[in-house]
C-alpha positions in Angstrom: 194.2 156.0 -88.6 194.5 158.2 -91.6 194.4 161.2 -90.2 197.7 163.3 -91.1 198.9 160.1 -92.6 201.5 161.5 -96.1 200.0 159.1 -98.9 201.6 159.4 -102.2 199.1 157.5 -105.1 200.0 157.1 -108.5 197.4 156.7 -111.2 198.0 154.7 -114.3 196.4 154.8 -117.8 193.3 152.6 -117.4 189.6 153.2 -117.8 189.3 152.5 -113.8 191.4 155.9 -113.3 188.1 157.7 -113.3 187.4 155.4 -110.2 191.1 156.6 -109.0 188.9 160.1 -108.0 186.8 158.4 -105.1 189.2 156.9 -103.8 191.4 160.3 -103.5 188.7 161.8 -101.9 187.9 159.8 -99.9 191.3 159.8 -98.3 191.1 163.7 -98.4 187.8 163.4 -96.2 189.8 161.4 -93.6 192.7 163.7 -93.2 195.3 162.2 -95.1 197.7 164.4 -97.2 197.6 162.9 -100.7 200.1 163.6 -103.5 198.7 162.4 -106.7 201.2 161.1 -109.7 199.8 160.9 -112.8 201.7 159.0 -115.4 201.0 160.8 -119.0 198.3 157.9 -120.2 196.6 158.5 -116.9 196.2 162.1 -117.5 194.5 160.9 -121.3 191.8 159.8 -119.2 191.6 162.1 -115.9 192.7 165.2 -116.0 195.3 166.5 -113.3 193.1 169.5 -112.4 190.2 167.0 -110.9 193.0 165.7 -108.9 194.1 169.0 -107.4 190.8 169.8 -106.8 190.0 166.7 -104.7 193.3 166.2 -103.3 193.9 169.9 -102.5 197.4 169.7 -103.6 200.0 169.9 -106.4 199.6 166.7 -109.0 202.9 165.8 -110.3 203.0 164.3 -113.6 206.6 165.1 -115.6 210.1 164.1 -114.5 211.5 165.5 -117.6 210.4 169.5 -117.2 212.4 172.0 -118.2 213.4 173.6 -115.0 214.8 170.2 -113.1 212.3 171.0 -109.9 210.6 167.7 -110.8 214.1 165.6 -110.3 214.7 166.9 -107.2 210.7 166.6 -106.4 210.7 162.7 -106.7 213.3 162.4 -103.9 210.6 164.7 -101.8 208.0 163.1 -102.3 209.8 159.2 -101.6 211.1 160.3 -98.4 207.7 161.7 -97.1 205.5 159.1 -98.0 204.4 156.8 -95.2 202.7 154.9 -98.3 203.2 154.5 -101.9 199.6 153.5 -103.4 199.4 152.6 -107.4 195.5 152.2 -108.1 194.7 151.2 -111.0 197.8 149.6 -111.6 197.7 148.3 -115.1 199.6 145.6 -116.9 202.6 147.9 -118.3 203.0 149.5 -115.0 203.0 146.2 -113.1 205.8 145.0 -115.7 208.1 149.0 -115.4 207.4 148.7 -110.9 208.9 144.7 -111.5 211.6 145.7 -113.7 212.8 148.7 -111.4 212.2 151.0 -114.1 212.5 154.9 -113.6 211.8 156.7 -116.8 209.1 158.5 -115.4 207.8 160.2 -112.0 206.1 157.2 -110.8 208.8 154.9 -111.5 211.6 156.9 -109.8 209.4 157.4 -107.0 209.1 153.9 -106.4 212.0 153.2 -106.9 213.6 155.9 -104.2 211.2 155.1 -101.1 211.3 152.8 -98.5 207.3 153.4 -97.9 204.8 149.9 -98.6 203.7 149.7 -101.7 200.3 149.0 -102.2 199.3 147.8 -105.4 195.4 147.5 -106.8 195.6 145.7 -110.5 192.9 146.6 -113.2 192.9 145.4 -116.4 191.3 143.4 -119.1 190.5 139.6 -117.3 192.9 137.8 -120.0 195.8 140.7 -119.0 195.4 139.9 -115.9 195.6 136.2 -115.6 198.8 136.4 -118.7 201.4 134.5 -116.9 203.5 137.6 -117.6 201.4 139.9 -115.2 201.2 136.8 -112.2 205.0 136.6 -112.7 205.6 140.1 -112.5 202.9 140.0 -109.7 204.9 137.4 -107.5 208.0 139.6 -107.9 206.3 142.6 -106.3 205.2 141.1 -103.7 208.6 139.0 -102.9 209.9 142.4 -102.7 207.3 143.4 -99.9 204.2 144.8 -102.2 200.4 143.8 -101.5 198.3 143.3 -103.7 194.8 144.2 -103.6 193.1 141.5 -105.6 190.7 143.1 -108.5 187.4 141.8 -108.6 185.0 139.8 -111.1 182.3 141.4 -112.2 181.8 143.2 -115.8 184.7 145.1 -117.0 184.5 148.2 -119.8 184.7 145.1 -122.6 181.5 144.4 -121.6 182.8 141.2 -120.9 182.6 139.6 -117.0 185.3 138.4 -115.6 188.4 139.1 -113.0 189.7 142.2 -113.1 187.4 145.2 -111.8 188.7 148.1 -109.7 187.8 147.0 -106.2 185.2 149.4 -104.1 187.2 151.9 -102.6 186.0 150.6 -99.0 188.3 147.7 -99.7 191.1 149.6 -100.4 191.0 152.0 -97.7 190.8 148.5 -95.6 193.7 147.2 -97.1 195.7 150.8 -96.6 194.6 150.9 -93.0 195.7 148.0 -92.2 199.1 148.3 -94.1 199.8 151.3 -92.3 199.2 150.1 -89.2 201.6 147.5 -89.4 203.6 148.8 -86.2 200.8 149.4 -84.3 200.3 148.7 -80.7 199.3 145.2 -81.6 201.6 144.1 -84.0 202.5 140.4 -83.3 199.2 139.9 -81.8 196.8 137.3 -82.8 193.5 138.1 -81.6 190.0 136.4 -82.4 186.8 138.2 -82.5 183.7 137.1 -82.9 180.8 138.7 -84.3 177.0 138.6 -85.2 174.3 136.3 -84.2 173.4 133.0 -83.9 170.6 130.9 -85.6 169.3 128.3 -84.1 167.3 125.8 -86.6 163.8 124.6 -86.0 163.7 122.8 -89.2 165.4 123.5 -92.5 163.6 126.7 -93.0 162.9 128.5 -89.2 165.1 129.2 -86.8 165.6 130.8 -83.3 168.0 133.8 -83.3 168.4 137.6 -82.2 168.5 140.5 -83.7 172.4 141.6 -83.8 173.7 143.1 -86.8 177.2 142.8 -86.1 178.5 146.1 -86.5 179.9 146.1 -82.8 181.9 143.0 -83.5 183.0 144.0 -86.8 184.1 147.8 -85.9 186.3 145.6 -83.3 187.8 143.4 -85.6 189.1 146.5 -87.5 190.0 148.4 -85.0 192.6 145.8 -84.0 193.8 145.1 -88.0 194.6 148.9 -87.7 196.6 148.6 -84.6 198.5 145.6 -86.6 197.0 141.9 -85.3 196.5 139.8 -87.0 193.1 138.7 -87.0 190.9 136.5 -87.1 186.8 137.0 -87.2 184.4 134.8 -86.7 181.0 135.7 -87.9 177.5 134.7 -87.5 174.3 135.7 -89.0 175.0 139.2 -90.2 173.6 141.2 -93.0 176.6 142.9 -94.4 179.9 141.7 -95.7 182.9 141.3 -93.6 185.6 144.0 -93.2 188.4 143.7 -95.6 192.0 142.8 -95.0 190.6 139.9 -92.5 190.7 136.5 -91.9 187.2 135.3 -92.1 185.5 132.2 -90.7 181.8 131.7 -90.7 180.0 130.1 -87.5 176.1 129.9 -87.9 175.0 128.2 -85.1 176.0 127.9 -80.6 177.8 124.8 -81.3 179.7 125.9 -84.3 180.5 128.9 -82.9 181.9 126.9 -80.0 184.2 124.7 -82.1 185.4 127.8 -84.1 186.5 129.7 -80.9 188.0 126.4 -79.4 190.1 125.7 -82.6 190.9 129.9 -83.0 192.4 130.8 -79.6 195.2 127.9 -79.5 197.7 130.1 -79.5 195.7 133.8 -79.5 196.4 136.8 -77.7 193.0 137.6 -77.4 189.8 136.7 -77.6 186.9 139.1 -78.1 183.8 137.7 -77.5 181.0 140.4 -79.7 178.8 137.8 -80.8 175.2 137.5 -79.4 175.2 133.9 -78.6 171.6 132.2 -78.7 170.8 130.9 -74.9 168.5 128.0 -76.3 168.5 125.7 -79.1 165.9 123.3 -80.2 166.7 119.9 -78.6 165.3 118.2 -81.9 165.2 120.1 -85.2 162.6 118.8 -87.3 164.6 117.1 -90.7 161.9 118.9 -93.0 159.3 121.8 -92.6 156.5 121.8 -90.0 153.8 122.0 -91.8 150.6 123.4 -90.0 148.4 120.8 -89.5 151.0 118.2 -89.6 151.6 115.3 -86.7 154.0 117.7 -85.2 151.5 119.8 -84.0 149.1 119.5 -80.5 145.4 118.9 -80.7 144.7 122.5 -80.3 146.7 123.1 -83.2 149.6 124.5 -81.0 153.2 123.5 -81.7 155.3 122.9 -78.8 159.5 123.4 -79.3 161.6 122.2 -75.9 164.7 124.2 -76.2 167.7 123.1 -74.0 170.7 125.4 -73.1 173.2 126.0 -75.9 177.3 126.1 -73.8 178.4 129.2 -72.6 181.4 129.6 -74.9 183.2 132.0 -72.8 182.9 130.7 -69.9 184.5 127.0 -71.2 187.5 128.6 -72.4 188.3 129.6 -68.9 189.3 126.1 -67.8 190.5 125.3 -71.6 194.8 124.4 -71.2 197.4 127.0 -72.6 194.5 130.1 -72.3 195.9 130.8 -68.5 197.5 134.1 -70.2 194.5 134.6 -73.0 193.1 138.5 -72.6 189.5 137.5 -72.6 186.6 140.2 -73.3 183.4 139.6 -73.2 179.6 141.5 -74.4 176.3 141.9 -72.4 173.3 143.2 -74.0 170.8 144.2 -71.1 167.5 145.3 -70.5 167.9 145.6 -67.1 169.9 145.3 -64.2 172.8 146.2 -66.2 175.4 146.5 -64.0 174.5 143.0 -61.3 174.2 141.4 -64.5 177.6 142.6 -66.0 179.5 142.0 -62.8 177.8 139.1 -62.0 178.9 137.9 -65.7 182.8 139.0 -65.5 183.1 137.1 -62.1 181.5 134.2 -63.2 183.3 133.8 -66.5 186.1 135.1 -65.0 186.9 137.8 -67.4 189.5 140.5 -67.7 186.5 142.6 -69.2 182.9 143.1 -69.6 181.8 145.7 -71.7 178.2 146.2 -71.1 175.6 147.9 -72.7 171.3 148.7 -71.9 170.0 147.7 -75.6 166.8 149.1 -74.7 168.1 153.0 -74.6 168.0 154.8 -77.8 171.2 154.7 -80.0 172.6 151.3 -78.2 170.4 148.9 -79.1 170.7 146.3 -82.4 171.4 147.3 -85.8 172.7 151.2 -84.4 175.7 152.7 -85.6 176.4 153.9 -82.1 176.3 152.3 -78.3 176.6 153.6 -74.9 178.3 150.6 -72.6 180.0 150.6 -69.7 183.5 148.8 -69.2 183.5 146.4 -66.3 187.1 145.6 -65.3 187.9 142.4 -63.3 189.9 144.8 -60.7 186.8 146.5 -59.4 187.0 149.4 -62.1 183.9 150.5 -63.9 184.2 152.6 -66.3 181.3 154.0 -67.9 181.5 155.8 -72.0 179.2 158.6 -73.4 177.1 157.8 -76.1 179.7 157.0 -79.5 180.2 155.5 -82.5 180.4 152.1 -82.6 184.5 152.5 -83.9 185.1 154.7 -81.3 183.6 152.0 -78.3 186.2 149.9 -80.5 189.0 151.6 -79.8 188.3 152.4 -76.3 188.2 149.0 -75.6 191.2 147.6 -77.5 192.9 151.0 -75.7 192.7 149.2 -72.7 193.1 145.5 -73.7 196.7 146.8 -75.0 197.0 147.8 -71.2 196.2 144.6 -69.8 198.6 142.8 -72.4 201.6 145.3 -71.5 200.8 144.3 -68.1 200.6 140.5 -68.6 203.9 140.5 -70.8 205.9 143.0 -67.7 204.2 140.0 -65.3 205.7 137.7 -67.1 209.2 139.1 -67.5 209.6 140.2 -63.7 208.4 136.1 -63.3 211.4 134.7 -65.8 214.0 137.2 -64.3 
């Protein structure tokens, strides 16, 4: 997504330029060509050398130098960039970007492209909530800016508050997706789900599974990139959700069930990651089972009746307005894999499986990579080497963008 991808970021004079660095190489490391503007307070704090060195490029700093190559330099650099990113952007430069000014390189570059603008405030918590900065705030982003909200935590006061540079993760999220606004699924809304389920016994026990998430999750970014708009619904996971995502939470079968009932009104697609609990309790205890207490048997054994928790996919087959909903679904196997995925897509009537042994090294829980095998509801099997987790992602989203063109060429031959 960010490969070859011409990102022009402007630094402002804030303590959080220093942070500024990461987030330059970082973009470096994934093949993006980054031109870096300093404006002159920024350079007070970094200095345009560490810049060149991570950006391995030019750092342009003065409009006004002597031989005029920077004048005709800003109208360069605002015609090639595919994004114009302004992290930290502080308080005065907020107020200059709002008022159109263009005394300086920044400001005539922003001024002369047609690339986003993505914006990442940091500043002193009361400079940031001064109804000045909101205002100029809500101009930028009437105009087409986003805004990547800083966060609370302690600032270089000392003081905590909102108003911290965000990690750069987040605003590589935040770029992805912005660039990827007219990608092969812009328009789309798409739900994924992700994560396990937990299944209470009493207030403090529970049945789950041992998903992480990370499958679900590289799938819900995957498709941000590709420009849906998205919305994940997440489970018991140990890691925070991607950035740049809608974000519901879903801890339980019949939660989870209600969520994905309310989400795909409307949706595209449904991606089904999550590792649903078969069983529940029938009766969860209102307070701890305590050993030794009445719940247990004479021998001191404790006995749990689980009944079936609904097979969420399977229900929104018959659901009304889904007749056109691309529908994917998840098996983790042990064995069998292949009766048990076909058997699955058939009986949920799918328009994929993607399946997956979970007792193979590298495709089990908590990897960072799986080896699955993409049941189609033609016939089609398809079977993938061992990858990365994002790159199972966009395999499979490379072929639900198939099935959608498709639908949608189905549907026009139907109205003509």
């Amino acid at each position: 997504m960010l490969r070859d991808r011409r990102i022009v970021f402007g630094v402002t004079g804030g303590i959080a330029a220093y942070k500024a660095a990461d987030v330059v190489s970082k973009l470096r490391q994934a093949g993006a060509l980054v031109d870096v503007i300093l404006t002159d307070h920024a350079a007070e704090f970094v200095r345009p050398l560490t810049f060149a060195a991570l950006s391995h490029r030019p750092v342009y700093q003065n409009l006004w130098e002597t031989t005029g190559e920077a004048a005709a330099r800003h109208i360069e650099l605002a015609e090639a960039a595919e994004a114009l990113v302004v992290a930290p952007a502080t308080a005065d430069t907020l107020a200059r970007l709002a008022q159109g000014r263009a005394d300086d390189m920044l400001g005539a570059v922003a001024l002369a492209t047609t690339a986003p603008l993505l914006l990442v405030p940091a500043m002193e918590h009361h400079m940031y909530e001064h109804p000045a900065t909101q205002a100029n705030l809500r101009v930028l982003v009437e105009r087409g800016a986003v805004v990547v909200p800083p966060e609370v935590g302690q600032l270089a006061s000392g003081i905590v508050g909102i108003g911290r540079f965000p990690e750069t993760a987040t605003i590589l999220a935040h770029l992805r997706a912005l660039l990827g606004r007219g990608g092969d699924l812009a328009g789309r809304r798409v739900v994924v789900t992700a994560g396990g389920t937990q299944e209470p016994i009493d207030p403090v026990r529970y049945i789950g599974n041992r998903s992480s998430g990370r499958m679900g999750y590289a799938l819900a970014e995957e498709a941000r990139d590709r420009g849906a708009d998205v919305l994940l619904i997440t489970g018991a996971v140990g890691a925070p959700p991607p950035a740049g995502l809608c974000v519901e939470t879903a801890r339980t079968a019949l939660e989870l069930r209600d969520a994905v009932r309310a989400a795909i009104v409307g949706a595209n697609v449904l991606v089904m990651a999550a590792a649903v609990a078969d069983y529940r309790a029938e009766r969860p205890a209102d307070r701890k089972i305590k050993k030794g207490s009445a719940a247990e048997n004479a021998d001191g054994s404790l006995t749990l009746r689980l009944v079936r928790t609904p097979d969420i996919l399977a229900e929104t087959a018959a659901l009304p307005g889904t007749e056109r909903l691309v529908r994917v679904g998840f098996a983790a196997e042990t064995t069998d894999v292949a009766a048990n995925a076909a058997a699955k897509l058939g009986g949920k009537q799918l328009d994929l499986i993607v399946a997956n042994d979970v007792s193979k090294p590298g495709s089990g829980f908590g990897t960072t990579t799986n080896e699955v095998t993409i049941f189609h509801a033609d016939g089609r099997v398809e079977p993938l080497a061992l990858l990365p987790k994002a790159e199972v992602a966009r395999a499979v989203w490379d072929r639900v963008v198939s099935l959608l063109a498709a639908r949608g060429s189905a549907q026009a031959d139907g109205d003509a």
